[in-house]
C-alpha positions as a Python dict, from the first residue, in 0.01 Angstrom:
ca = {
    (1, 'X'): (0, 0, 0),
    (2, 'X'): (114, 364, -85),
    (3, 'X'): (107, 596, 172),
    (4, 'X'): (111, 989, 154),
    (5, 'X'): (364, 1101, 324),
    (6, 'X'): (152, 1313, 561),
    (7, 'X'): (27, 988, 658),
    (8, 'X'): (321, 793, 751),
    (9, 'X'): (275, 977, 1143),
    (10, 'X'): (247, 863, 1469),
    (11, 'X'): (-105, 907, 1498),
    (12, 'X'): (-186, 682, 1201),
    (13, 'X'): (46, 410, 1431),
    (14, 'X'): (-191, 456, 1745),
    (15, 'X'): (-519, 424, 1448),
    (16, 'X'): (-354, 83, 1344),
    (17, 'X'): (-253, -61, 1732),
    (18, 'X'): (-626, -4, 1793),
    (19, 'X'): (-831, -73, 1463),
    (20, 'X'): (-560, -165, 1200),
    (21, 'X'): (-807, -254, 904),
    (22, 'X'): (-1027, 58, 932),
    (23, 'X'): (-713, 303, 973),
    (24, 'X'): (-534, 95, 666),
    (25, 'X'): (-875, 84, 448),
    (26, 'X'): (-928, 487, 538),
    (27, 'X'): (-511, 566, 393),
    (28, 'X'): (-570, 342, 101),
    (29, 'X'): (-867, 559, 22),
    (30, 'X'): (-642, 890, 38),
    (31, 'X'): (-499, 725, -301),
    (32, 'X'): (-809, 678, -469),
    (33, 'X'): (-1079, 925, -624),
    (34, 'X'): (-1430, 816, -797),
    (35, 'X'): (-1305, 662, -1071),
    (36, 'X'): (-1645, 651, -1272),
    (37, 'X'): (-1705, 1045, -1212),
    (38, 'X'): (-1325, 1096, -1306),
    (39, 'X'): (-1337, 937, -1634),
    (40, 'X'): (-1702, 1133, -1722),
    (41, 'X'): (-1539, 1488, -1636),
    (42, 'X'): (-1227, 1387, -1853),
    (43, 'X'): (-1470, 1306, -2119),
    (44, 'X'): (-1662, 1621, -2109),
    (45, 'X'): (-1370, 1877, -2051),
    (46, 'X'): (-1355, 1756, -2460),
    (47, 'X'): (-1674, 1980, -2476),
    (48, 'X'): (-1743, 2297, -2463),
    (49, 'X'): (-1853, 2409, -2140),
    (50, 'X'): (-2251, 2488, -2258),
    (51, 'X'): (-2236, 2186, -2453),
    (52, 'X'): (-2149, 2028, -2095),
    (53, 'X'): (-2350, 2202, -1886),
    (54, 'X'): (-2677, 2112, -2150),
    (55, 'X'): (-2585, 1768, -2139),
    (56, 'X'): (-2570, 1715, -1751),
    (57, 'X'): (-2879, 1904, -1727),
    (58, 'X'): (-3072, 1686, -1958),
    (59, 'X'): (-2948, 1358, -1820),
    (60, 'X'): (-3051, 1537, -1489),
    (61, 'X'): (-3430, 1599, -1526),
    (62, 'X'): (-3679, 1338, -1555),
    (63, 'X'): (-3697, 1177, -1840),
    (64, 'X'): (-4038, 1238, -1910),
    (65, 'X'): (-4044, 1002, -2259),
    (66, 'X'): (-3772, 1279, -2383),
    (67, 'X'): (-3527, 1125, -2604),
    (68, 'X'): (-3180, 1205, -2408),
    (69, 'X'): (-2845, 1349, -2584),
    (70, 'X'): (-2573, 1123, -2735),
    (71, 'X'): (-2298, 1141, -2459),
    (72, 'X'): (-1975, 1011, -2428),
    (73, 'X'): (-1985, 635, -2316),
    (74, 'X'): (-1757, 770, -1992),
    (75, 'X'): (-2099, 999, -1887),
    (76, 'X'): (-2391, 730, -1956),
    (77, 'X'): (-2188, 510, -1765),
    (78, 'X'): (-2138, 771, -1457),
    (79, 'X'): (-2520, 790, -1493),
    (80, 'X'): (-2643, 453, -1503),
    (81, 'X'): (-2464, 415, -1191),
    (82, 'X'): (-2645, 742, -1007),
    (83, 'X'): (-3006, 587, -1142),
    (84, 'X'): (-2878, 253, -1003),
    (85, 'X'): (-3057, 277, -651),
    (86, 'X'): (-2847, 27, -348),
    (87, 'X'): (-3063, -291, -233),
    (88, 'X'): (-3056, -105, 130),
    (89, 'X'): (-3200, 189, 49),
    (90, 'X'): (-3578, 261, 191),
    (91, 'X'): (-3714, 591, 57),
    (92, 'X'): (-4047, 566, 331),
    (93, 'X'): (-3792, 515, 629),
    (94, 'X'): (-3659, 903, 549),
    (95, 'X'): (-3931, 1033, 689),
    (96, 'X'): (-3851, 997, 1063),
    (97, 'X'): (-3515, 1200, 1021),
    (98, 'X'): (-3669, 1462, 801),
    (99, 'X'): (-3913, 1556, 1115),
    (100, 'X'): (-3616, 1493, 1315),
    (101, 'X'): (-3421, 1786, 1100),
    (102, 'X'): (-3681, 2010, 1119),
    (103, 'X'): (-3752, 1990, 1478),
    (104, 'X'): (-3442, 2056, 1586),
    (105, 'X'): (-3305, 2338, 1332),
    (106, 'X'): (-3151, 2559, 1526),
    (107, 'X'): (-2944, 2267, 1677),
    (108, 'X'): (-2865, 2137, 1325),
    (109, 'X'): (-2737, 2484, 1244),
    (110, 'X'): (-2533, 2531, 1516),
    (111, 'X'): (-2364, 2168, 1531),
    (112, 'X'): (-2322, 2251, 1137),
    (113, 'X'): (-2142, 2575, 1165),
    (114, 'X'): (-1961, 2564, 1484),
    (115, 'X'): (-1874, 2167, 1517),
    (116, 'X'): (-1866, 1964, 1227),
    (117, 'X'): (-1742, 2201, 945),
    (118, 'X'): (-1481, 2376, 1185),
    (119, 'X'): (-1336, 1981, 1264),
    (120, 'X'): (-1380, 1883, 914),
    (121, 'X'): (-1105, 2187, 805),
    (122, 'X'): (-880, 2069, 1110),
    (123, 'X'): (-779, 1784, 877),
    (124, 'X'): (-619, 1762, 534),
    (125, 'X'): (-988, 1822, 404),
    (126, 'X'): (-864, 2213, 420),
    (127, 'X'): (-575, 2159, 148),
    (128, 'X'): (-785, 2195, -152),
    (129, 'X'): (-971, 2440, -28),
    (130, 'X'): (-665, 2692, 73),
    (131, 'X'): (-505, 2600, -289),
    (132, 'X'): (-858, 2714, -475),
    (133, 'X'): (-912, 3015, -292),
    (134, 'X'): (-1276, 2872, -270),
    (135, 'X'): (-1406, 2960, 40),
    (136, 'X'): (-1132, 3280, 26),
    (137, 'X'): (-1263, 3447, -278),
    (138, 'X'): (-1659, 3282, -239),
    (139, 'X'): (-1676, 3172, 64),
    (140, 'X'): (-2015, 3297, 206),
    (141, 'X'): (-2150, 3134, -152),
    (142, 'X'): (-1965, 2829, -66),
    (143, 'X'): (-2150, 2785, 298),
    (144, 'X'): (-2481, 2886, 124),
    (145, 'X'): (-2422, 2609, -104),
    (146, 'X'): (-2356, 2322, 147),
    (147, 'X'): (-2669, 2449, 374),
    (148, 'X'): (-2846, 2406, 66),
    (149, 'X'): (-2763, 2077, -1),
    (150, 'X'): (-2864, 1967, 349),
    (151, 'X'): (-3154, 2135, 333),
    (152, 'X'): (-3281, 2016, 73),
    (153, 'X'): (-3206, 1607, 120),
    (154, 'X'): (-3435, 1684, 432),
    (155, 'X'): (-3739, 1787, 238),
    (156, 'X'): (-3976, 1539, 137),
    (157, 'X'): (-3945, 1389, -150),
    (158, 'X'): (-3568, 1544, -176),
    (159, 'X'): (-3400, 1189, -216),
    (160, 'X'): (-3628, 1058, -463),
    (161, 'X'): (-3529, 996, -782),
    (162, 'X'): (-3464, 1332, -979),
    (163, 'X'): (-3560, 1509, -622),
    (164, 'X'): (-3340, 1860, -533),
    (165, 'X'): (-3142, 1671, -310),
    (166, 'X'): (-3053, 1391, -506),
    (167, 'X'): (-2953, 1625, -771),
    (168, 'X'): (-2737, 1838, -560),
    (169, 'X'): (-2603, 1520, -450),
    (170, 'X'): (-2506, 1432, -813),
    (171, 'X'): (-2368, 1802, -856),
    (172, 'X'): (-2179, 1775, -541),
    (173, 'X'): (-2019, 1437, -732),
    (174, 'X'): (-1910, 1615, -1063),
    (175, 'X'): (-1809, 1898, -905),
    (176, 'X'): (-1550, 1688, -680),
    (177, 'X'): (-1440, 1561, -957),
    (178, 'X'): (-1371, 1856, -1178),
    (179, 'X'): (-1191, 1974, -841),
    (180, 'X'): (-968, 1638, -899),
    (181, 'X'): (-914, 1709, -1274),
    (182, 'X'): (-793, 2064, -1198),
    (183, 'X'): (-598, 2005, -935),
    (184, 'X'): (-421, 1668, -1085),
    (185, 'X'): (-308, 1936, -1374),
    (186, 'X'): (-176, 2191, -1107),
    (187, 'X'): (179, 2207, -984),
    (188, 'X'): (-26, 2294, -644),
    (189, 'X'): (-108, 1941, -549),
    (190, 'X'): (158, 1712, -389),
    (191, 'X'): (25, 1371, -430),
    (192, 'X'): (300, 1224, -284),
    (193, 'X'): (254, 1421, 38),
    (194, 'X'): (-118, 1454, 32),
    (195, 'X'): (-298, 1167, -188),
    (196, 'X'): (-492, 1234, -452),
    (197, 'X'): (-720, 1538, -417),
    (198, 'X'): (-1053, 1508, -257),
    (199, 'X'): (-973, 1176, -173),
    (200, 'X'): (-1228, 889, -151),
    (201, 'X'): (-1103, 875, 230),
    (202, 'X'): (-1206, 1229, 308),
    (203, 'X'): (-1515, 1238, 191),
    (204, 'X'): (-1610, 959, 335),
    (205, 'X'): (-1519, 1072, 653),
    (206, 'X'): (-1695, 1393, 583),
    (207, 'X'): (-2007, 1217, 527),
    (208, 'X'): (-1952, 1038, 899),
    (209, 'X'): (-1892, 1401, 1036),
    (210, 'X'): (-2235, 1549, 856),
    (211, 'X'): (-2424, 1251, 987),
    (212, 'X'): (-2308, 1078, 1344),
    (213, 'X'): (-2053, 1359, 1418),
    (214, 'X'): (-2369, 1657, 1366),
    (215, 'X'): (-2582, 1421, 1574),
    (216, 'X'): (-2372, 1388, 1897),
    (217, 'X'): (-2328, 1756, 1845),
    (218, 'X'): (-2725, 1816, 1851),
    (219, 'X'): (-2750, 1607, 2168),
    (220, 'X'): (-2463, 1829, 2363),
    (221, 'X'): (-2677, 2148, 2256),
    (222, 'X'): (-3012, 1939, 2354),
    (223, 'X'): (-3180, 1820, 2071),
    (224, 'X'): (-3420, 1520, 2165),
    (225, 'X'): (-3486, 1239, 1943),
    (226, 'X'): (-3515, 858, 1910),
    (227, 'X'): (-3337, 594, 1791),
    (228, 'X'): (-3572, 566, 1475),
    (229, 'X'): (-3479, 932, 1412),
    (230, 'X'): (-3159, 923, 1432),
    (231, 'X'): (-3116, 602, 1248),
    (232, 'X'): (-3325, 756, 912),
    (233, 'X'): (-3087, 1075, 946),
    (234, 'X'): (-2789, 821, 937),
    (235, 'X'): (-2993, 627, 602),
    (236, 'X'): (-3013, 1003, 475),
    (237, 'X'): (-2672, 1117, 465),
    (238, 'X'): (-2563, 734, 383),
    (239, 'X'): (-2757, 762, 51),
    (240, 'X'): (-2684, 1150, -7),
    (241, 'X'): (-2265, 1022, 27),
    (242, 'X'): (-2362, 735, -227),
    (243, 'X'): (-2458, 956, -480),
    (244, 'X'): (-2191, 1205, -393),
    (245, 'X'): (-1930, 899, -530),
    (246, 'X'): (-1788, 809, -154),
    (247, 'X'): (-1759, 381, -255),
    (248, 'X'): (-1901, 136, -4),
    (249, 'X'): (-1556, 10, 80),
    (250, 'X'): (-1539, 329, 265),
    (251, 'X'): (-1921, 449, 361),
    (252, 'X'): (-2015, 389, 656),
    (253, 'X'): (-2355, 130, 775),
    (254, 'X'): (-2487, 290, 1073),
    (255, 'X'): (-2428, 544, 1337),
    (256, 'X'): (-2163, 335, 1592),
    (257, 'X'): (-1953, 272, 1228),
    (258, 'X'): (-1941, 617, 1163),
    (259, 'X'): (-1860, 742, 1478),
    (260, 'X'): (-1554, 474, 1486),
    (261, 'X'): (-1436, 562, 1114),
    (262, 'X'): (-1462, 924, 1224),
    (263, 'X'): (-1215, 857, 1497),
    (264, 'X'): (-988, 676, 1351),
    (265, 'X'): (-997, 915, 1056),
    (266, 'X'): (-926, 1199, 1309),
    (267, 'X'): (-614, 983, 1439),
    (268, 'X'): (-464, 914, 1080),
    (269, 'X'): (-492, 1261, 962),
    (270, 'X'): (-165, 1500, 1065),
    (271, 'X'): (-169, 1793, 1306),
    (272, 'X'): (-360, 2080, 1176),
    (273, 'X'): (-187, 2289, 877),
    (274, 'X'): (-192, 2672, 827),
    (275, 'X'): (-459, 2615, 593),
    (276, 'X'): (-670, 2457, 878),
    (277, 'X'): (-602, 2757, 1108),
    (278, 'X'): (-673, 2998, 833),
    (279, 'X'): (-999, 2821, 685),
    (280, 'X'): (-1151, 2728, 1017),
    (281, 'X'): (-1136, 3111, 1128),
    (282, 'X'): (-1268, 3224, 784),
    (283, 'X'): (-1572, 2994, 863),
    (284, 'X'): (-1638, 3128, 1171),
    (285, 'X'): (-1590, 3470, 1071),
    (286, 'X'): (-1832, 3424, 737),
    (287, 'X'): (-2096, 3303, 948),
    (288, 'X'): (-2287, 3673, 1015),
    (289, 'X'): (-2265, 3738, 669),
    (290, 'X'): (-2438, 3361, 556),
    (291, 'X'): (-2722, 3460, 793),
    (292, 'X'): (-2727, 3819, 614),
    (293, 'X'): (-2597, 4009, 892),
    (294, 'X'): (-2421, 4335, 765),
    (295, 'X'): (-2388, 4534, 1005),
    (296, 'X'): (-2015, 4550, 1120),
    (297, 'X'): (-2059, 4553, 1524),
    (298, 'X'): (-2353, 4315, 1549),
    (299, 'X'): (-2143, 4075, 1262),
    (300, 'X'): (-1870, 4095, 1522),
    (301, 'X'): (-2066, 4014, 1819),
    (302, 'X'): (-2207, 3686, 1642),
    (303, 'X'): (-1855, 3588, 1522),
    (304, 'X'): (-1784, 3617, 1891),
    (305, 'X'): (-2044, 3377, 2006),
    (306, 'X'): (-2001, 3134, 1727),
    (307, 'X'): (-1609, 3118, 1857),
    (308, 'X'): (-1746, 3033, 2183),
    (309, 'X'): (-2040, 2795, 2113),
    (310, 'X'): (-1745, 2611, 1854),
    (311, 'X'): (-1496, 2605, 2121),
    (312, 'X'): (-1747, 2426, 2375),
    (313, 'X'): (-1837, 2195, 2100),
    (314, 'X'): (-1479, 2113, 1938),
    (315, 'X'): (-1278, 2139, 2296),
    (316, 'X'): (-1015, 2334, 2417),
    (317, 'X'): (-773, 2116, 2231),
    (318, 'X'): (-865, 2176, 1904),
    (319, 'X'): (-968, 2552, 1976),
    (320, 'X'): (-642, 2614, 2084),
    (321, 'X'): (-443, 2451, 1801),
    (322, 'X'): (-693, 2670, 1531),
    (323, 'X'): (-584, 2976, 1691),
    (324, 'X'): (-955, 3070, 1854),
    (325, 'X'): (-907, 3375, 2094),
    (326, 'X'): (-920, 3265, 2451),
    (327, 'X'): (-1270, 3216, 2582),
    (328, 'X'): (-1455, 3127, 2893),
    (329, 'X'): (-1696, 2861, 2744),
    (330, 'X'): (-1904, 2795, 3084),
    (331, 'X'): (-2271, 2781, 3074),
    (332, 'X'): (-2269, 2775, 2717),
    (333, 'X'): (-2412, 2438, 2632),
    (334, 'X'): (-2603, 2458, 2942),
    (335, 'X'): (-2793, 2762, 2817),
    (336, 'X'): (-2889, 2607, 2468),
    (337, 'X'): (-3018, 2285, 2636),
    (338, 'X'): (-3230, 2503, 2859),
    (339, 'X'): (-3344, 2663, 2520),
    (340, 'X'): (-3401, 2358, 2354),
    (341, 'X'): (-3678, 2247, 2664),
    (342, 'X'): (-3836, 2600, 2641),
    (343, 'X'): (-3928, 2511, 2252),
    (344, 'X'): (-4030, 2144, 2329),
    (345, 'X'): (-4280, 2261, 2624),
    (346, 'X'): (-4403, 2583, 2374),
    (347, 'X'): (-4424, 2305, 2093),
    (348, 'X'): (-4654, 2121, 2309),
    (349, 'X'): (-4870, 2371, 2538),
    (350, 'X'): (-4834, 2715, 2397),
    (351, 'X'): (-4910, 2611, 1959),
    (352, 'X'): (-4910, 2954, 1808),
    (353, 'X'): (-4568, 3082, 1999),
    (354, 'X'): (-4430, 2774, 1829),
    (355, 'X'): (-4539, 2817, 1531),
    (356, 'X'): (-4394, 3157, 1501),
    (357, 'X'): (-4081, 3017, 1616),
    (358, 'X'): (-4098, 2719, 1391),
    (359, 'X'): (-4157, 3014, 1097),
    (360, 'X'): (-3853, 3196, 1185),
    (361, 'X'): (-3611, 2896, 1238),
    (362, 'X'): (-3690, 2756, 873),
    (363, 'X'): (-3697, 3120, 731),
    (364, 'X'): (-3327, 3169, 848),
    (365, 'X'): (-3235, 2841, 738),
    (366, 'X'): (-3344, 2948, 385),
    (367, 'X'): (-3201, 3282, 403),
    (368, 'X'): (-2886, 3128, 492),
    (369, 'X'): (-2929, 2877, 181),
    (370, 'X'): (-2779, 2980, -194),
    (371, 'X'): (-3075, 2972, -473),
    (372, 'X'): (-3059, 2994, -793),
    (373, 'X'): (-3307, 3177, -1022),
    (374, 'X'): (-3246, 2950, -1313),
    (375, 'X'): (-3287, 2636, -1067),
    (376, 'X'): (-2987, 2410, -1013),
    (377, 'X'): (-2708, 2435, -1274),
    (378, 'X'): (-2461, 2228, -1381),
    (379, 'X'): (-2150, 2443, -1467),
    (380, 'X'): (-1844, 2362, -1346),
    (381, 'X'): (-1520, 2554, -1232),
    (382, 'X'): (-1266, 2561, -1541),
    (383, 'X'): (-967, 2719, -1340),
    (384, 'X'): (-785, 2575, -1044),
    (385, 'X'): (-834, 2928, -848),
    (386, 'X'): (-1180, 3009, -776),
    (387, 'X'): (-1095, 3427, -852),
    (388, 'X'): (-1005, 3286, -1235),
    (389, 'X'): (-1293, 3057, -1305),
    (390, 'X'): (-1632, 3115, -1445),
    (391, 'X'): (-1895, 3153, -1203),
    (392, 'X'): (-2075, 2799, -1166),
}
């Protein structure tokens, strides 16, 4: 087996001692891509990029009878595999985790911003970002984008078969993989040091930090829900990573798997980079504008609090070694829980106070989502540095 050389450390040593076929299977998977979505963006670059972006589009809207587009044999292989549902999939069982979702937004959110995507950029994850300028040069579109995509595979009928989830989940696949193809042409990418980009190992872990990692985050904030719940979230993001290209050899089967590949993920990836430090504080820092907060001294005060709620969440640890000011964290996770009860007893004896709650929650969830016009589109960056491409 080939192993980066960022992975050759002593944490990946301690992953081994304790579960030495996960931590081997997760740096195998730093060498490997999505082969099938690889090949189809190769295929296409051939085209121009409207000829592209009308070809995706087509395959991606329901038939209907339509006759579809001659493709290359690279794409209509990419999407027979997308319209090739797994045995284990059970679109009725969704429902339980999209009430779950919406019951418990403002937890969601919060877990989202401050805990999962801050750890997420603590690992290697944050290399391909840094080197596109993505979340640099668009990065409040960027965080619209990925609270779209969870917001909409929590809708109903979002993972159905040409739903606005599933679709974003596709997008989210080619546009991984044009990442790949640009950044396999750069002189920015050190394979050798870092795999191959947007590795088949990290977004599979990402997928485990969306699903189990957000859900142990909820509870510490006090989000309430049952095992049924929490399972269909799991079967949610499972799917939503299957369609986003992450192979089973790699995604996980229930909540107690991902929680264990998400550890000994954690332990195989090195020490957090410059890029981590830089991107995680850029996240935070973003997060008044995503919510459409303008306003200089009140965008300050939230980037305050989000530091604070993300360093109760992520531990002092981690805080520390991303460079978060120094903080007093106490009563923080206290007060949200005691938050969390006030909606459950308003949702249950005072109806019309929740329901203007319940309003308000989903409206900033939307406002904080990126929509466009047109609908979904399927253009794809054409330049290794976000500031140089064509808007997609």
């Amino acid at each position: 087996m080939k192993v980066p050389t960022d992975y050759d450390n002593p944490g990946h040593a301690r992953a081994s001692a304790l579960e030495p076929e996960m931590a081997d299977n997760y740096v195998a998977h730093t060498m490997i891509g999505d082969p099938l979505a690889d090949a189809a963006v190769e295929a296409l670059s051939k085209l121009r990029r409207s000829d592209s972006n009308r070809l995706i589009s087509a395959y991606m809207s329901a038939p209907d009878g339509k006759e579809l587009p001659d493709a290359p044999s690279e794409v209509q292989e990419l999407f027979d595999d997308v319209l090739s549902p797994p045995d284990w999939l059970d679109l009725p069982s969704l429902t339980a985790g999209i009430h779950m979702f919406h019951r418990n937004r403002k937890m969601v959110i919060a877990g989202m911003l401050a805990g999962v995507l801050v750890e997420g950029f603590s690992t290697n994850i944050s290399e391909s970002f840094f080197i596109t300028g993505r979340l640099r040069d668009q990065g409040v579109r960027r965080l619209q984008q990925n609270n779209r995509h969870m917001v909409e595979i929590f809708l109903p009928g979002g993972m159905g078969p040409y739903g606005d989830g599933w679709r974003l989940s596709f997008r989210i696949r080619l546009v991984h993989a044009q990442v790949r193809y640009l950044l396999n042409n750069s002189e920015d990418w050190d394979t050798d040091a870092l795999g191959v980009p947007l590795s088949a190992a990290h977004v599979g872990y990402a997928i485990t930090a969306f699903s189990a990692r957000l859900l142990k985050h909820m509870r510490s904030l006090g989000a309430k829900f049952s095992e049924e719940e929490a399972d269909s979230f799991m079967a949610t993001w499972r799917y939503s990573g299957l369609l986003m290209g992450i192979p089973e050899s790699i995604l996980f089967h229930g909540e107690e798997d991902a929680l264990k590949l998400y550890e000994i993920g954690t332990m195989c990836e090195p020490e957090p980079a410059a890029s981590s430090v830089v991107l995680a504080n850029s996240l935070v820092n973003s997060a008044p504008l995503v919510v459409g907060i303008n306003d200089p001294a009140e965008g300050q005060k939230l980037s305050q609090y989000v530091y604070k709620v993300s360093r109760a969440l992520i531990g002092d640890t981690l805080a520390n070694q991303l460079n978060y000011p120094k903080q007093s964290t106490f009563g923080v996770l206290p007060w949200f829980r005691v938050q969390a009860k006030y909606d459950r007893f308003t949702s249950r004896f005072l109806p019309k106070i929740a329901r203007k709650s319940n309003i308000s929650n989903f409206t900033t969830l939307l406002s904080g989502s990126w929509y466009h016009e047109e609908g979904i589109t399927y253009d794809l960056p054409d330049h290794v540095y976000a500031e140089e491409s064509s808007k997609w």
